[in-house]
C-alpha positions in Angstrom: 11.4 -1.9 36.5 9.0 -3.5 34.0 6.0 -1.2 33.7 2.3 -2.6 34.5 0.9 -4.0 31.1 -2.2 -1.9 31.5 -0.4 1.4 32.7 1.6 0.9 29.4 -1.7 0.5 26.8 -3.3 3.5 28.8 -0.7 6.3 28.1 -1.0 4.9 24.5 -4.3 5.3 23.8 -4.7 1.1 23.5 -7.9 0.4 25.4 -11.3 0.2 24.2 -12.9 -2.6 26.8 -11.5 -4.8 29.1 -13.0 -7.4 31.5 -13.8 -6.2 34.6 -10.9 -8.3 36.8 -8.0 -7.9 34.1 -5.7 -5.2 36.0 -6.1 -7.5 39.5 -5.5 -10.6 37.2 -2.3 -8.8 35.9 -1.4 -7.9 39.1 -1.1 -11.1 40.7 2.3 -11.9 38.4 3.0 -13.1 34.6 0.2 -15.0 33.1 -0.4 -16.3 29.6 -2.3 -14.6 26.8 -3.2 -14.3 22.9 -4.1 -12.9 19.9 -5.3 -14.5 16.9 -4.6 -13.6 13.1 -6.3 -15.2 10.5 -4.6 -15.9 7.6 -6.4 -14.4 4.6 -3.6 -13.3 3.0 0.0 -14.2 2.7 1.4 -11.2 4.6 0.2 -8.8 7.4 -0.9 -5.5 6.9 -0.6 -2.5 8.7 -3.8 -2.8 10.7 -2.2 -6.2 12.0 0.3 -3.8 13.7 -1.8 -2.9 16.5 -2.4 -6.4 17.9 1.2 -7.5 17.3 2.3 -4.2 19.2 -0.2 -5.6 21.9 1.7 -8.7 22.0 5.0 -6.9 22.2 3.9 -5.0 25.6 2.4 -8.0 26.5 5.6 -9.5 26.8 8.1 -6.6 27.4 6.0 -6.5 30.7 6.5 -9.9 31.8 4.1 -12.0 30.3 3.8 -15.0 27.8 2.0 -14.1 24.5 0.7 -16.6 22.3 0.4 -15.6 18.5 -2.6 -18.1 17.2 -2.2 -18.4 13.0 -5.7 -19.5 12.8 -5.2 -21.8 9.7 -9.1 -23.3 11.1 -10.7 -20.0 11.4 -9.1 -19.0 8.6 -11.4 -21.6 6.6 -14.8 -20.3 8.3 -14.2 -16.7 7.8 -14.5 -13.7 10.4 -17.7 -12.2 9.7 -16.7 -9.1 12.2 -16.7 -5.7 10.5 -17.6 -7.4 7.2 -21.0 -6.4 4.9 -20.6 -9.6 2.8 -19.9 -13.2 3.0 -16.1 -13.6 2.4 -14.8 -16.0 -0.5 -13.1 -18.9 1.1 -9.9 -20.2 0.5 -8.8 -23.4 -0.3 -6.8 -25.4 2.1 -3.3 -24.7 -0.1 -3.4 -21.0 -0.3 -4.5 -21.1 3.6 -1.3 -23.8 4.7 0.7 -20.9 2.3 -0.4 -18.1 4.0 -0.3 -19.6 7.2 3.6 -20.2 6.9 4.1 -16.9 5.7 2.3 -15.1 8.7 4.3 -17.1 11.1 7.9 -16.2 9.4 6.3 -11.9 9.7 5.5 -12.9 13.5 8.9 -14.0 14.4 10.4 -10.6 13.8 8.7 -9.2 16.5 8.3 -11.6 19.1 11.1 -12.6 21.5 11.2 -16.7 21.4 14.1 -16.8 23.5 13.2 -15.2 27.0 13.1 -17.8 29.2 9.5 -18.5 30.8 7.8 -15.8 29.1 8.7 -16.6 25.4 6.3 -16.4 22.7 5.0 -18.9 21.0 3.2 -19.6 17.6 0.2 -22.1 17.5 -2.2 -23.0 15.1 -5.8 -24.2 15.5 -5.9 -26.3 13.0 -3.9 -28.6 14.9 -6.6 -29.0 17.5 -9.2 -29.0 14.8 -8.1 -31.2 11.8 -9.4 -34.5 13.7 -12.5 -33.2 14.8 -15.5 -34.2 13.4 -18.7 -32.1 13.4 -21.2 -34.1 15.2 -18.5 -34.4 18.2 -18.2 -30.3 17.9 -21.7 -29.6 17.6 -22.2 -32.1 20.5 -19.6 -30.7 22.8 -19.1 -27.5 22.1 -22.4 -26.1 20.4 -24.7 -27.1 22.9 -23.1 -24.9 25.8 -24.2 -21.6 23.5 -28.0 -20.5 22.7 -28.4 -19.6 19.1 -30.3 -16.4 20.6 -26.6 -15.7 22.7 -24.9 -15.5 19.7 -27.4 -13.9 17.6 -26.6 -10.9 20.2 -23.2 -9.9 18.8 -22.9 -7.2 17.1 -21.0 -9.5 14.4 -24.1 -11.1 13.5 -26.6 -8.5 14.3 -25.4 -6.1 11.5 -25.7 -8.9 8.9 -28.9 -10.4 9.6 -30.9 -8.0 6.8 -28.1 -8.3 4.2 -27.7 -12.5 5.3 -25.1 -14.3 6.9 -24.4 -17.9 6.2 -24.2 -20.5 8.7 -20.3 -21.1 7.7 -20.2 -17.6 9.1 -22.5 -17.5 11.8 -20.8 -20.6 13.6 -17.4 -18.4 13.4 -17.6 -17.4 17.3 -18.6 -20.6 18.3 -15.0 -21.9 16.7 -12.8 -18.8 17.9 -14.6 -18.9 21.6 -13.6 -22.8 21.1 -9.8 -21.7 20.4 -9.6 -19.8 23.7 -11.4 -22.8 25.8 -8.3 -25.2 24.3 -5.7 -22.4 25.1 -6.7 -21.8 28.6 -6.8 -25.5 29.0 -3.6 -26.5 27.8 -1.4 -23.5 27.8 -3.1 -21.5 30.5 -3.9 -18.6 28.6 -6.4 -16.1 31.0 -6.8 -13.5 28.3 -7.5 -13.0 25.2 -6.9 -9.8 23.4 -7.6 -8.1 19.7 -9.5 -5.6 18.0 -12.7 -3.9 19.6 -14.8 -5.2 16.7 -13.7 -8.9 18.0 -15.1 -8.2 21.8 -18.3 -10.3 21.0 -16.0 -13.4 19.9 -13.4 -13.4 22.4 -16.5 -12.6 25.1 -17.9 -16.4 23.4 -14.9 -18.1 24.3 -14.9 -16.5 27.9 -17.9 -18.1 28.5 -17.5 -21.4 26.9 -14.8 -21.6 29.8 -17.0 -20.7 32.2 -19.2 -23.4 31.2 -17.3 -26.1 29.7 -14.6 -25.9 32.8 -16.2 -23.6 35.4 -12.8 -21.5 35.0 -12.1 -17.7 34.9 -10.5 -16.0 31.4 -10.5 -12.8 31.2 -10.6 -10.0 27.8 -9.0 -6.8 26.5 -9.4 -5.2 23.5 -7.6 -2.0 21.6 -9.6 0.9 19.1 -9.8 0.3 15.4 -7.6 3.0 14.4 -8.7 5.7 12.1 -7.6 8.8 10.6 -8.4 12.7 11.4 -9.6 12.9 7.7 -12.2 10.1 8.1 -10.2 8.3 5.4 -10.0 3.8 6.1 -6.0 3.7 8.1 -3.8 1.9 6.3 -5.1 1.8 3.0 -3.7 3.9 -0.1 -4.7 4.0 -3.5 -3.0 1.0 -4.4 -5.1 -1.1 -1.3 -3.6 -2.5 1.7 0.2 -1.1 3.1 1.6 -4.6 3.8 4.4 -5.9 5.9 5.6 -8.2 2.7 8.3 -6.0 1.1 7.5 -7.5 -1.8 3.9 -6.4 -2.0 4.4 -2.8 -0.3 8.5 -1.6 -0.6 10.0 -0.6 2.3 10.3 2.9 0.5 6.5 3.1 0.2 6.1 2.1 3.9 8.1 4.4 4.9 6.5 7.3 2.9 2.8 6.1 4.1 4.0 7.0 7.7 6.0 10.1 6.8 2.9 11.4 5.0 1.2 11.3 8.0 -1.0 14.4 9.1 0.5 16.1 12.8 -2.3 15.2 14.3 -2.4 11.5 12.7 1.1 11.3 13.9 0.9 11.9 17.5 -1.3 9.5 17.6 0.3 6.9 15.6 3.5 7.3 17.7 1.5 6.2 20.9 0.1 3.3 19.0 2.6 1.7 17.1 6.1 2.8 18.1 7.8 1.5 21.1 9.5 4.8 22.1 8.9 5.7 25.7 6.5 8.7 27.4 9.0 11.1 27.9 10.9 10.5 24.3 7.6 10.9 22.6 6.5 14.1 24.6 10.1 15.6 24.0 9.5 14.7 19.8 6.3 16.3 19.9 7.4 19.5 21.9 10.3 20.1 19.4 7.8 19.2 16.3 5.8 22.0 18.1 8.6 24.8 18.1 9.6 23.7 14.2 6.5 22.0 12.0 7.8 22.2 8.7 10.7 19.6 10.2 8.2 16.7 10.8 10.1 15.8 13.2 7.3 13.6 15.0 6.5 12.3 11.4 10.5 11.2 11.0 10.5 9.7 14.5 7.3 7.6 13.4 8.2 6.7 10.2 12.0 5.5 11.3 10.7 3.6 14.6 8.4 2.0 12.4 10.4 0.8 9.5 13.2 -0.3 11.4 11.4 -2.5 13.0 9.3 -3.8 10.0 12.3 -4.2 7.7 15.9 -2.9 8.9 18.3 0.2 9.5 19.1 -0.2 6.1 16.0 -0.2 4.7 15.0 2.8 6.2 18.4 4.7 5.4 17.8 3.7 1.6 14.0 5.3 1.8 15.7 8.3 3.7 18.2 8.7 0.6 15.5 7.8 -2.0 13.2 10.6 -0.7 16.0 13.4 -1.4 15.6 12.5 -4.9 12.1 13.8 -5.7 12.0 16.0 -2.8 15.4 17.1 -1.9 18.4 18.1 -3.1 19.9 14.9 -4.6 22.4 14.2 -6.7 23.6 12.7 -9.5 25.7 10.0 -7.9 22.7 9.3 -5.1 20.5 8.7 -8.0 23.1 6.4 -9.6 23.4 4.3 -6.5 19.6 3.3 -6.3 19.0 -0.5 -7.6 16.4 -1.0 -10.1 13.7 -2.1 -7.4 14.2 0.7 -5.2 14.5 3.6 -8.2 11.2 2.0 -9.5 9.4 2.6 -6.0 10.7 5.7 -6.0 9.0 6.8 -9.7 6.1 5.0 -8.6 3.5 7.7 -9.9 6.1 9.3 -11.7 4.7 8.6 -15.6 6.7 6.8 -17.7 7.7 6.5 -21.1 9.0 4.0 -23.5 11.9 4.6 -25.7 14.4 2.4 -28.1 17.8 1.5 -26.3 18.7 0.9 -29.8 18.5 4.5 -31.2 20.7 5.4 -27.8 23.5 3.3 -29.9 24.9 6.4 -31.8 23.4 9.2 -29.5 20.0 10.7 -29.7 19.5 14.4 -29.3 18.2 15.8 -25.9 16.0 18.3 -27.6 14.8 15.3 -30.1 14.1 12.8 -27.3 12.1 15.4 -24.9 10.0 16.5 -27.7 9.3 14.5 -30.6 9.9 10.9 -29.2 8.4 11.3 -25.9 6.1 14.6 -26.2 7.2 15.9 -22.8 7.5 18.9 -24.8 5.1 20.3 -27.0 7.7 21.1 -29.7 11.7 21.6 -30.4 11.3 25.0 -29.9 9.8 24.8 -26.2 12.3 22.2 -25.4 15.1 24.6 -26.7 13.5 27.4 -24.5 13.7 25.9 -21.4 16.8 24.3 -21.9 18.6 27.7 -22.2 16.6 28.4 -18.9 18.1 25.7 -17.2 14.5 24.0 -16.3 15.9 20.8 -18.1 17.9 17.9 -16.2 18.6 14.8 -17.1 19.5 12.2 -14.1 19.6 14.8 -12.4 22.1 16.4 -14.2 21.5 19.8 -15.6 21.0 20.0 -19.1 23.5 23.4 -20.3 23.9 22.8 -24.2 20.5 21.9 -26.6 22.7 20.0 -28.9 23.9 17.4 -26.3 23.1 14.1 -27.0 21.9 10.9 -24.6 23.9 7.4 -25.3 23.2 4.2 -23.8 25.8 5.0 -20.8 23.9 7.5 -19.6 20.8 4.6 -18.5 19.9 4.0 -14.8 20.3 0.0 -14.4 20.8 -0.1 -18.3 17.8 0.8 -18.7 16.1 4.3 -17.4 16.8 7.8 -17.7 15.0 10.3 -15.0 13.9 13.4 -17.4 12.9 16.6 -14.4 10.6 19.4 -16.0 10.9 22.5 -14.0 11.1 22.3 -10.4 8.4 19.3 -9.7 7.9 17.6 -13.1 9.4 14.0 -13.5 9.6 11.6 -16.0 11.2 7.9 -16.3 12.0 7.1 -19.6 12.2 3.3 -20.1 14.5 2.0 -22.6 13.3 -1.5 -24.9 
């Protein structure tokens, strides 16, 4: 028995407002409804999670979700949440990003379920032949400038400016919901809370363009219990693009997670059940320093954001830095994921050439590659046995390092002590 789509976002933490009407609405049977994601960027990031997981209950319990790519909004710019004017893109980079979104979209949406399989649209389509006059004609004249000027999307820029390109924004996203509950029967429209004032615009352009009812949900910005932005790291954004955030260093952002952080995480973006989730969190409860809610987060997640074996390489790449690896593990690692891995980890540079013959351990932990202050200090914690090299320990000062001993023919992991790395690159 499917479970009632807004029982399911309520256990979990994912409503901030909804249209009075929307739980009788859902209770009359499956209906139609979307989301929209602008495409800014040539992959999704993290934060894009939590309407795509809206999507995904949207549909596990019955209904039809629509994922709009808005490659016409996408050339106004969402002036929600934002201090400045954004910089617009050109139509290339936007047609690019568009068809990247929509490949990221397709892993999580079911497009083969019969009457309630998603479907991708794009509002340029519906846009592309039409002019202004006929849109400020049409469309503009149902809105008061003083309606719009209401939202908090505009309100909050008016003393730092807004440009018109901006300011018309709801007045083309309202416009996208009018077309979908016109031609594909969409009744809701859902997203973030900081998108209630536009997706409230297009509610009422269909009450006045059409006289029909539409109706509107919308989830919490998610934040963290340290105050810090969610989803963003030192290096920016934590994408969905393996390519621009590794499926190691996605699985470490959610692994990293505070206990607190990850309870709430779990509700939001997993797709484990009540019970399962309770049952995690009691064991995490009896045995912290297991993370075991932080493991169930971070494996739900990157499964379904990359693959099993994704995640069971970032499982085995963690043991390396933080467990206790071995030799042959590290040996195993391709160049990509050993890099992510290291990534922090400084690096030096040394001369595959010199390897040729054989270059002293104490030599090349010391005077090439000052890791050591001297030969001496080298020599002393050698005979300590704080020295390995690939994880190997380091017994006898006088052994040397050849070229076979490289990573990928190319990189030797040096460990200092119990916590001190460093990944020697060889040129």
């Amino acid at each position: 028995m499917k479970m009632h789509f807004i029982d399911e976002l309520t256990w979990r933490g994912l409503i901030h407002d909804m249209m009075p009407g929307t739980r009788e609405l859902l209770d009359k049977g499956p209906i139609s409804g979307y989301i929209g994601f602008d495409p800014t960027a040539n992959s999704l990031h993290i934060g894009n999670l939590v309407p795509i997981t809206l999507l995904m209950h949207f549909q596990r319990c019955g209904h039809k979700p629509y994922a709009l790519v808005g490659g016409a909004t996408g050339m106004v710019g969402d002036p929600s949440g934002k201090s400045e004017e954004r910089n617009l893109l050109d139509e290339e980079t936007l047609r690019y990003n568009e068809s990247c979104i929509k490949k990221q979209l397709e892993k999580f949406l079911d497009f083969e379920s019969g009457s309630n399989s998603a479907e991708i649209v794009n509002n340029y389509d519906w846009f592309k032949d039409m002019n202004f006059l006929d849109f400020i004609r049409d469309v503009g004249k149902h809105i008061t400038v003083s309606y719009m000027m209401a939202k908090d999307s505009v309100k909050n820029r008016l003393e730092t400016g807004i440009s018109f390109t901006e300011f018309s924004y709801q007045l083309v996203q309202g416009y996208d919901f009018y077309h979908l509950h016109k031609n594909h029967n969409c009744m809701i429209q859902m997203g973030g809370s900081d998108q209630w004032g536009n997706i409230v615009t297009g509610s009422e352009l269909i009450r006045r363009m059409s006289n029909g009812e539409s109706y509107a949900l919308t989830n919490p910005l998610v934040t963290k219990s340290d105050g810090s932005k969610f989803g963003k790291t030192e290096k920016g954004n934590v994408w969905l693009d393996p390519k621009k955030t590794s499926p190691y260093q996605f699985y470490q952002f959610w692994l990293n997670s505070s206990d607190e952080d990850a309870g709430k995480f779990i509700r939001i973006f997993s797709l484990l059940d009540e019970e399962s989730i309770n049952d995690i969190e009691l064991q995490h409860q009896q045995d912290p320093p297991q993370r075991l809610l932080q493991k169930a987060l971070s494996k739900d997640i990157t499964i379904r954001v990359h693959s099993e074996q994704d995640y069971n390489n970032s499982v085995e790449a963690s043991q390396i830095l933080f467990g206790k690896s071995t030799a042959d593990k590290l040996k195993t690692l391709d160049e990509t994921l050993l890099l992510s891995v290291m990534e922090g980890v400084p690096q030096m540079n040394i001369s595959k050439d010199e390897l040729n013959d054989g270059t002293g351990i104490i030599e090349l932990i010391s005077e090439k590659t000052g890791i050591f202050k001297s030969k001496g200090e080298a020599r002393k914690m050698i005979n300590g046995g704080g020295v390995s090299i690939n994880k190997e320990k380091v017994i006898d000062p006088m052994a040397k390092v050849f070229k076979e001993n490289l990573l990928n023919n190319r990189y030797l992991l040096v460990q200092k002590g119990k916590k001190q790395y460093y990944l020697l690159v060889a040129n």
